[in-house]
Backbone as CSV, one residue per row, in Angstrom:
resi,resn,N_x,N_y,N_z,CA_x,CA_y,CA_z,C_x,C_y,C_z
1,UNK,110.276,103.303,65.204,110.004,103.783,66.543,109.041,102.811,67.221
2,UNK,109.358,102.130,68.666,108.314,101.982,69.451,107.655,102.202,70.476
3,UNK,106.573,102.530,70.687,105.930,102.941,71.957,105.415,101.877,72.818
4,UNK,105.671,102.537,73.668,104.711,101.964,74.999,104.632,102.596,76.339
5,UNK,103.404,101.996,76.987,103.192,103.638,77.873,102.931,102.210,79.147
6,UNK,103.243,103.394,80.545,103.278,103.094,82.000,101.667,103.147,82.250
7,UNK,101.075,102.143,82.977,99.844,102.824,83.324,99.442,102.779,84.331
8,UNK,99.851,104.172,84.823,99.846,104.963,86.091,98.186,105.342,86.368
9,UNK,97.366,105.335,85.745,95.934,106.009,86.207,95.839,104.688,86.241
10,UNK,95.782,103.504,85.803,95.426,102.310,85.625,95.779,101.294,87.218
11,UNK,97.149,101.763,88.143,97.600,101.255,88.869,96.232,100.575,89.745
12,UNK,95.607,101.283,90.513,94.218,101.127,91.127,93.747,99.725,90.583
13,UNK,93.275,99.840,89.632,92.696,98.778,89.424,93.409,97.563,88.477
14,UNK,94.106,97.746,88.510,95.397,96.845,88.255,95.750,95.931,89.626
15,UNK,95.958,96.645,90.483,96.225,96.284,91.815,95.253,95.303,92.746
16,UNK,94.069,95.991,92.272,92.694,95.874,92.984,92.225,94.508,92.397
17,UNK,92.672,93.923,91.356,92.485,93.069,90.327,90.786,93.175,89.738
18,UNK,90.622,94.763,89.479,89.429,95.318,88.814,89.866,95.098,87.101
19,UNK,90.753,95.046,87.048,91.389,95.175,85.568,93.208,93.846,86.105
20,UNK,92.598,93.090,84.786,93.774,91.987,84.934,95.171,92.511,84.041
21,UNK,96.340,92.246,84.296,97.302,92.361,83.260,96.946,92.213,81.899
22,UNK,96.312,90.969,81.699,95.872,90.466,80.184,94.976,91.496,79.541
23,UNK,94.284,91.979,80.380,93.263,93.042,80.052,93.887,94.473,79.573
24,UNK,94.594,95.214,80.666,95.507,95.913,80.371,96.689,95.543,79.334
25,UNK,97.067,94.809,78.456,97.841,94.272,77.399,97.215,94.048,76.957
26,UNK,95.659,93.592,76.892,95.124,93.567,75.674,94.422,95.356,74.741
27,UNK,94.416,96.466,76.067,93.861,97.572,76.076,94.816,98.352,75.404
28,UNK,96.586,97.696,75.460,97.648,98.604,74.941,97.599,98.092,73.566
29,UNK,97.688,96.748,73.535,97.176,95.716,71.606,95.996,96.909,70.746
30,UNK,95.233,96.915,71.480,93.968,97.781,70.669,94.380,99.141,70.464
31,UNK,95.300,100.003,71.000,95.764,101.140,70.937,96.934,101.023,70.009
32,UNK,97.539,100.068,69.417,98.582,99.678,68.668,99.645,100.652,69.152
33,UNK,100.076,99.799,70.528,101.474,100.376,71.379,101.954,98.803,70.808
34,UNK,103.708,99.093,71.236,104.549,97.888,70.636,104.369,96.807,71.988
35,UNK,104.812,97.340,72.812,104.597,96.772,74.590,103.893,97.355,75.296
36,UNK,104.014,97.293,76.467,103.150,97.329,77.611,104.513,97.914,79.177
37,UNK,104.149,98.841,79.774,105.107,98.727,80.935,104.518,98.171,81.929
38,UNK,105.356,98.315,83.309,104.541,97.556,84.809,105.352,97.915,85.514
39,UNK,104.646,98.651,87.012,105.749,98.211,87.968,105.227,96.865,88.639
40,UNK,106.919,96.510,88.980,106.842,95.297,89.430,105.612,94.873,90.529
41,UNK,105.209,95.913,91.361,104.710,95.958,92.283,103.184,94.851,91.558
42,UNK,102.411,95.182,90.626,101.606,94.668,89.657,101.509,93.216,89.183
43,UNK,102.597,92.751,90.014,103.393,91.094,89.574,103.135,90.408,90.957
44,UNK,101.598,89.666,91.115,100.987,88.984,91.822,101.901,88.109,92.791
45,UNK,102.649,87.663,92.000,103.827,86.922,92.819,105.016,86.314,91.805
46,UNK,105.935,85.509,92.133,106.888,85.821,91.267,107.427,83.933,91.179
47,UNK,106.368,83.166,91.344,106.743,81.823,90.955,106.637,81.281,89.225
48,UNK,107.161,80.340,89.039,107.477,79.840,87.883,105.755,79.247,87.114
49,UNK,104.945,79.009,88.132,103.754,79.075,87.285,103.002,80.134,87.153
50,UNK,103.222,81.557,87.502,102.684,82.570,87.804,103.719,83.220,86.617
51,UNK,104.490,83.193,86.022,104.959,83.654,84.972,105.026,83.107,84.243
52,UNK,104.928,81.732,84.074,104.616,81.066,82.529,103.364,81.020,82.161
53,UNK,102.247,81.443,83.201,100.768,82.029,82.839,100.898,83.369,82.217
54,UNK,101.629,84.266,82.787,101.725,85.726,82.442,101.955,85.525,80.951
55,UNK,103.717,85.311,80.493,103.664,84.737,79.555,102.665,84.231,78.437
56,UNK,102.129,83.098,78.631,101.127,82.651,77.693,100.218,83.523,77.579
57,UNK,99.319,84.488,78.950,98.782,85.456,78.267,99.028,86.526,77.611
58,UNK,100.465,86.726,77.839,100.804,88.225,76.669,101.181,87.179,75.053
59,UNK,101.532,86.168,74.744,101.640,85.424,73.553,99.725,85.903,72.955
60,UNK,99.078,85.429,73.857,97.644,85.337,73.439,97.563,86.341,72.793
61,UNK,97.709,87.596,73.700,97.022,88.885,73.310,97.560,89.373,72.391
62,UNK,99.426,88.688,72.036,100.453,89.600,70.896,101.447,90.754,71.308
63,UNK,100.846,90.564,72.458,101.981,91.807,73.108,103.253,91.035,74.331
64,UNK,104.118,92.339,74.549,104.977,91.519,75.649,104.889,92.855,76.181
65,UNK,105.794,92.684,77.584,105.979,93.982,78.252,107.438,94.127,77.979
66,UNK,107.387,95.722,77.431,108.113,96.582,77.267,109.910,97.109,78.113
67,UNK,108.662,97.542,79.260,109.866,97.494,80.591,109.174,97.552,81.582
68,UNK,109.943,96.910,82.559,109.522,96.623,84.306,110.275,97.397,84.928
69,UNK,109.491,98.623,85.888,110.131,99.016,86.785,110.102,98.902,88.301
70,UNK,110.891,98.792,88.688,111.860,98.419,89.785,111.616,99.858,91.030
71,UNK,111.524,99.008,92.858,111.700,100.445,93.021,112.669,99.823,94.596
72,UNK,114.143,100.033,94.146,114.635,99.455,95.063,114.867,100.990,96.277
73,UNK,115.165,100.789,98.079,115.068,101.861,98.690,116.681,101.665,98.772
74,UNK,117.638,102.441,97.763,119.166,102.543,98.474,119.331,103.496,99.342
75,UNK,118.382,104.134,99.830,118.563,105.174,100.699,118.033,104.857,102.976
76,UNK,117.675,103.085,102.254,117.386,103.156,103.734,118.074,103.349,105.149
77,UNK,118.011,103.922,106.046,119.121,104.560,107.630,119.559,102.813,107.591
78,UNK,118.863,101.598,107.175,119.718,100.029,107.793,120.488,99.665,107.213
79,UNK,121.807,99.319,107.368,122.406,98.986,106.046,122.485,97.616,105.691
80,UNK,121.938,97.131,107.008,121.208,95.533,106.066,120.166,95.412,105.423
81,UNK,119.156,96.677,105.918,118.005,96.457,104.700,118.322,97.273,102.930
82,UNK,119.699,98.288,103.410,120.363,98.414,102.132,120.381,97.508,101.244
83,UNK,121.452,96.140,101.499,122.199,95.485,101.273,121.154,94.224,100.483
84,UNK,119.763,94.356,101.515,118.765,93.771,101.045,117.849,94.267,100.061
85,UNK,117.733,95.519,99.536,117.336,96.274,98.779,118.219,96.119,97.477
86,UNK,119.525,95.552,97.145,120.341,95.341,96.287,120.454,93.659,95.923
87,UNK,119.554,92.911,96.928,119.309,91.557,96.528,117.690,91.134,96.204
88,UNK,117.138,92.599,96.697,115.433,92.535,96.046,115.468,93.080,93.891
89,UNK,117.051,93.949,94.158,117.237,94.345,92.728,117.517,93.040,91.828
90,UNK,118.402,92.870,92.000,118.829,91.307,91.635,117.724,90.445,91.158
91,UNK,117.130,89.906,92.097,115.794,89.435,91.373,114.897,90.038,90.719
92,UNK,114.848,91.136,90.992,113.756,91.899,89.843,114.276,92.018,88.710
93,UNK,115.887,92.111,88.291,116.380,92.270,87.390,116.294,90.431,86.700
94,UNK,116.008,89.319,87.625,116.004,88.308,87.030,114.388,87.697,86.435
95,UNK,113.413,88.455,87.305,112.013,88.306,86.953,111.816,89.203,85.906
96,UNK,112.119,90.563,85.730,111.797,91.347,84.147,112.155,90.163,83.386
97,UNK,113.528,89.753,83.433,114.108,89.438,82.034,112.779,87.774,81.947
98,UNK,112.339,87.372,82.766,112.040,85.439,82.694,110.378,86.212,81.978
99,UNK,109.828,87.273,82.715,108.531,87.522,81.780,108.934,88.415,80.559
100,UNK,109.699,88.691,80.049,109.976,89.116,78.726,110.384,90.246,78.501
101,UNK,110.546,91.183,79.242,111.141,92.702,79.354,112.115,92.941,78.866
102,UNK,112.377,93.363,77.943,113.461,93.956,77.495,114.038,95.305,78.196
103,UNK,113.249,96.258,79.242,114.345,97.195,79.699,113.654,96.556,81.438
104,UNK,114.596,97.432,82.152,113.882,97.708,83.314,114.717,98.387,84.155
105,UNK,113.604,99.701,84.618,113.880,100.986,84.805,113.728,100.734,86.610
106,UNK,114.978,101.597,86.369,115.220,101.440,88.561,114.956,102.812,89.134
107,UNK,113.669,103.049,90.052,113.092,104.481,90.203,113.877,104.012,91.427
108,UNK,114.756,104.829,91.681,115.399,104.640,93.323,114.745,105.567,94.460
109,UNK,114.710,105.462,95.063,113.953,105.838,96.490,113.887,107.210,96.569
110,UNK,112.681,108.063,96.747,112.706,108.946,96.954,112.142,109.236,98.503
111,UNK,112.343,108.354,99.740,111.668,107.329,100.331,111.506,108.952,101.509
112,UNK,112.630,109.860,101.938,112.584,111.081,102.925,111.527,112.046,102.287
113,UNK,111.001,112.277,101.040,110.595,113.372,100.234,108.852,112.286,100.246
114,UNK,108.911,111.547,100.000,107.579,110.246,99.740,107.101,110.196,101.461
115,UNK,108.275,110.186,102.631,107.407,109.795,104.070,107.247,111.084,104.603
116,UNK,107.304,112.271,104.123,106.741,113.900,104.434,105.499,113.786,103.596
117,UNK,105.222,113.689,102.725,103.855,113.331,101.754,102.752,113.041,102.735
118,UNK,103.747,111.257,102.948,102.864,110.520,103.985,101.999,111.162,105.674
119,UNK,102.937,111.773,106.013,102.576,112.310,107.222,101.789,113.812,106.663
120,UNK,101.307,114.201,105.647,100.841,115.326,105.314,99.088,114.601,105.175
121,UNK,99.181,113.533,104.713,98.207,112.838,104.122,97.800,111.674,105.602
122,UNK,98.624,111.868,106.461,98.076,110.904,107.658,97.354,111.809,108.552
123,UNK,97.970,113.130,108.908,97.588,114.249,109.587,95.976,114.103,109.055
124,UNK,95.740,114.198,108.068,94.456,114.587,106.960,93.672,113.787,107.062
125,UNK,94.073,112.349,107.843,93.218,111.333,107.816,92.883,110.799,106.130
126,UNK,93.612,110.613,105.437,93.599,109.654,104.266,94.435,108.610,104.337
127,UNK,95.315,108.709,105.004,96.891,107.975,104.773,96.141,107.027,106.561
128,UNK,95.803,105.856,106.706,95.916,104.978,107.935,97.083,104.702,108.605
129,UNK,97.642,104.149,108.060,98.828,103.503,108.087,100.132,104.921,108.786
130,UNK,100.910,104.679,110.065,101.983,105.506,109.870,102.990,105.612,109.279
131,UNK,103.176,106.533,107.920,104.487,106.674,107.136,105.539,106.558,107.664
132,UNK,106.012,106.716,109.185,107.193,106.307,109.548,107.494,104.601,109.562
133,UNK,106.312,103.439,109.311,106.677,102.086,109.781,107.389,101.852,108.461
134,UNK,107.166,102.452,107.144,107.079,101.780,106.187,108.384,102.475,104.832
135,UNK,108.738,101.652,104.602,110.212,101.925,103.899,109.836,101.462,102.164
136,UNK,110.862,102.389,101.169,110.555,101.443,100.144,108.834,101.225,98.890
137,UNK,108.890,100.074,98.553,107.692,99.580,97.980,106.834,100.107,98.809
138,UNK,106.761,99.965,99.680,105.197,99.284,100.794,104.695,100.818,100.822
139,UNK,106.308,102.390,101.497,105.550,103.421,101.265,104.940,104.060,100.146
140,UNK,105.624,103.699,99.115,105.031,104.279,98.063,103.380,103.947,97.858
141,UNK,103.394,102.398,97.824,102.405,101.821,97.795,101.099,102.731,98.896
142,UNK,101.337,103.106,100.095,100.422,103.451,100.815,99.727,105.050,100.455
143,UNK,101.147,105.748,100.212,101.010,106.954,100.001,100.136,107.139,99.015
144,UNK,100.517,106.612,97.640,99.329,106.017,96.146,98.013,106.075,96.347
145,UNK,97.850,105.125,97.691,96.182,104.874,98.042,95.610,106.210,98.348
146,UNK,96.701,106.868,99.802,96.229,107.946,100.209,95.749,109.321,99.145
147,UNK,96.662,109.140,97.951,96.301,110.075,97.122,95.265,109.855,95.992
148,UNK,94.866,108.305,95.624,93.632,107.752,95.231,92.294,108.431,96.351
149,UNK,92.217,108.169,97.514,91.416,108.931,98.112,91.247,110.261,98.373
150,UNK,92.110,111.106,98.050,92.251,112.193,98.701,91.262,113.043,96.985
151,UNK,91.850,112.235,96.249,91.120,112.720,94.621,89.652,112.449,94.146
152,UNK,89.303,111.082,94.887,87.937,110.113,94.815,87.126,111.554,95.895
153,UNK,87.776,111.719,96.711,86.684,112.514,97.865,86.978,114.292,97.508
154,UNK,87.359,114.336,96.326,87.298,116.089,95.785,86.663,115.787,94.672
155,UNK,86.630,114.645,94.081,85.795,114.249,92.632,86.653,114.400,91.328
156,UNK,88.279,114.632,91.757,88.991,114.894,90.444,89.174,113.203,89.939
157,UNK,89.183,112.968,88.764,89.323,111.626,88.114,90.249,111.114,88.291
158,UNK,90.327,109.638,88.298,91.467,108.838,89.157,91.703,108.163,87.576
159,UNK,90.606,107.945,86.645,90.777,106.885,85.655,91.217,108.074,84.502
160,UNK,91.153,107.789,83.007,90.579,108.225,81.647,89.203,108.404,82.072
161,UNK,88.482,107.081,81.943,87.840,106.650,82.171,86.677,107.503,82.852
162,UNK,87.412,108.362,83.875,85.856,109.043,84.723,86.549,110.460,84.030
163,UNK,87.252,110.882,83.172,86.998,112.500,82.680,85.751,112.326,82.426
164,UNK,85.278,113.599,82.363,83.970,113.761,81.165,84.378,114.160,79.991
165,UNK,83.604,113.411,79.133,83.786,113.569,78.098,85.190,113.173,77.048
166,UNK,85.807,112.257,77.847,87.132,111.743,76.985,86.650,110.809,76.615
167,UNK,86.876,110.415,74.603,86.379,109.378,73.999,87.362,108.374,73.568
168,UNK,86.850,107.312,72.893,87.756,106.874,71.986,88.816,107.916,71.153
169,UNK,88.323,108.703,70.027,88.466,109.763,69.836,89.705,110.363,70.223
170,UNK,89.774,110.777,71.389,90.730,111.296,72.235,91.669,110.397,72.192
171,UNK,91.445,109.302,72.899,92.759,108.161,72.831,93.660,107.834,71.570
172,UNK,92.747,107.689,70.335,93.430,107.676,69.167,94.549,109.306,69.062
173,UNK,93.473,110.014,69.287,94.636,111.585,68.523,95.942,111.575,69.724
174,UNK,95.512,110.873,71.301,97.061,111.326,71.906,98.077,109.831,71.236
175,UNK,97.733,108.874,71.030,98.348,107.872,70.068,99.026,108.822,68.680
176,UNK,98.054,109.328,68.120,98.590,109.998,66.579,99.404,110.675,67.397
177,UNK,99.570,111.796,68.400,100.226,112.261,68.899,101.697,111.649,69.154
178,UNK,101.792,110.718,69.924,102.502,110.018,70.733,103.776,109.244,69.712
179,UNK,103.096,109.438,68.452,103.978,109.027,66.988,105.168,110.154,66.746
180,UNK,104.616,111.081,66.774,105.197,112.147,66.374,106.291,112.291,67.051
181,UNK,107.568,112.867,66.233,109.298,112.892,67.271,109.295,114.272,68.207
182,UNK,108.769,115.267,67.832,108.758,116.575,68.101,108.215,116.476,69.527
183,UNK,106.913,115.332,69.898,106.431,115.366,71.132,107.153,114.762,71.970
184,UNK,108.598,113.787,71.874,109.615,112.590,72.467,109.567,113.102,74.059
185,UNK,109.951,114.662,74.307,110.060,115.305,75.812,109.052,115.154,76.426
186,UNK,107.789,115.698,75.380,106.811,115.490,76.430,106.065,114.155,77.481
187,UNK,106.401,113.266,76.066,105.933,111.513,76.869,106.777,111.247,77.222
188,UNK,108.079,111.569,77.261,109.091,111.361,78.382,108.371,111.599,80.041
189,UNK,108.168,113.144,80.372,107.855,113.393,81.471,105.904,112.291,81.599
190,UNK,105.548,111.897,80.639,104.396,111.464,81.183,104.784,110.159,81.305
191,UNK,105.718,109.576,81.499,105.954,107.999,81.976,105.907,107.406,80.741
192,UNK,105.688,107.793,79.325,105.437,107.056,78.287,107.174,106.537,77.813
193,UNK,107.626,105.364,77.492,108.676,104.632,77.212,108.844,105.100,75.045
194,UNK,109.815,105.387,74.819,110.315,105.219,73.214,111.371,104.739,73.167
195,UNK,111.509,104.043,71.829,112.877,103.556,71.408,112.660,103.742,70.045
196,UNK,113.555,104.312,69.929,114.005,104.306,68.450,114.771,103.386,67.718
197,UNK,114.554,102.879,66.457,115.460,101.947,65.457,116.635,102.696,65.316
């Protein structure tokens, strides 16, 4: 069996470049996961020296990434930005495979259900940006922030990191956990990736 987990509380500062890829792959190495996931979004840019760095740093650390996910909008009203949404796939399907991915998972647009969010969270003054300009990556991306703030300014934890009281400790037993076949559904729904031999 191998694991490897999405890191969704991690996005923030992943993004923020508070926490580097290498760092985060080196944080999944110490947890003895097999890989590492990412959305693409996390992929600074997508030139040939910007992935043969990536590269050399997951060789360093011993790890590779797992799977890259993808978030193409097939649902946009343009049907040239459709059409362009199926040639943004294309390359993402050619950048997973050049940094080392063995899967990569296509979250397709939930883009009408994600820009009601947005306008719930713009009304509220968290969300700046109007959810109607923005299609795709970019809304998801905004909406994310809006709900990073909306959690930072009630005090619920955005990291592990700011629970109280979650230790090392903890991280190991949801790992011992995360071994186990009986739990497969549950790290399913938490973004966590398995494959079985």
């Amino acid at each position: 069996m191998k694991l490897s987990c999405l890191p969704v509380s991690l996005f923030p500062d992943i993004s923020s470049g508070k926490m580097t890829i290498k760092e985060y792959a080196r944080l999944c190495k110490d947890m003895d996961l097999d890989g590492f996931d990412l959305g693409i979004i996390l992929l600074k840019n997508h030139t040939p020296t910007y992935i043969k760095q990536f590269r050399k740093d997951c060789d360093e650390v011993g790890i590779t990434p797992a799977m890259i996910t993808t978030y193409p909008d097939f649902t946009h009203p343009d049907p040239v930005q459709r059409e362009r949404e199926f040639e943004y796939l294309r390359h993402d399907i050619a950048l997973a495979s050049n940094v080392g991915a063995r899967f990569l998972r296509i979250a397709t647009s939930i883009g009408d259900r994600l820009r009601e969010v947005g306008k719930i969270f713009h009304r509220a003054g968290y969300l700046h940006e109007n959810p109607e300009h923005f299609h795709g990556r970019k809304l998801g991306e905004i909406v994310a922030r809006a709900m990073m703030r909306l959690s930072e300014e009630i005090g619920f934890p955005t990291t592990l990191k700011a629970v109280p009281g979650y230790t090392k400790t903890h991280k190991l037993k949801c790992l011992e956990a995360a071994k186990n076949p009986k739990n497969e559904s549950k790290l399913k729904n938490m973004g966590c990736s398995r494959k079985i031999r």
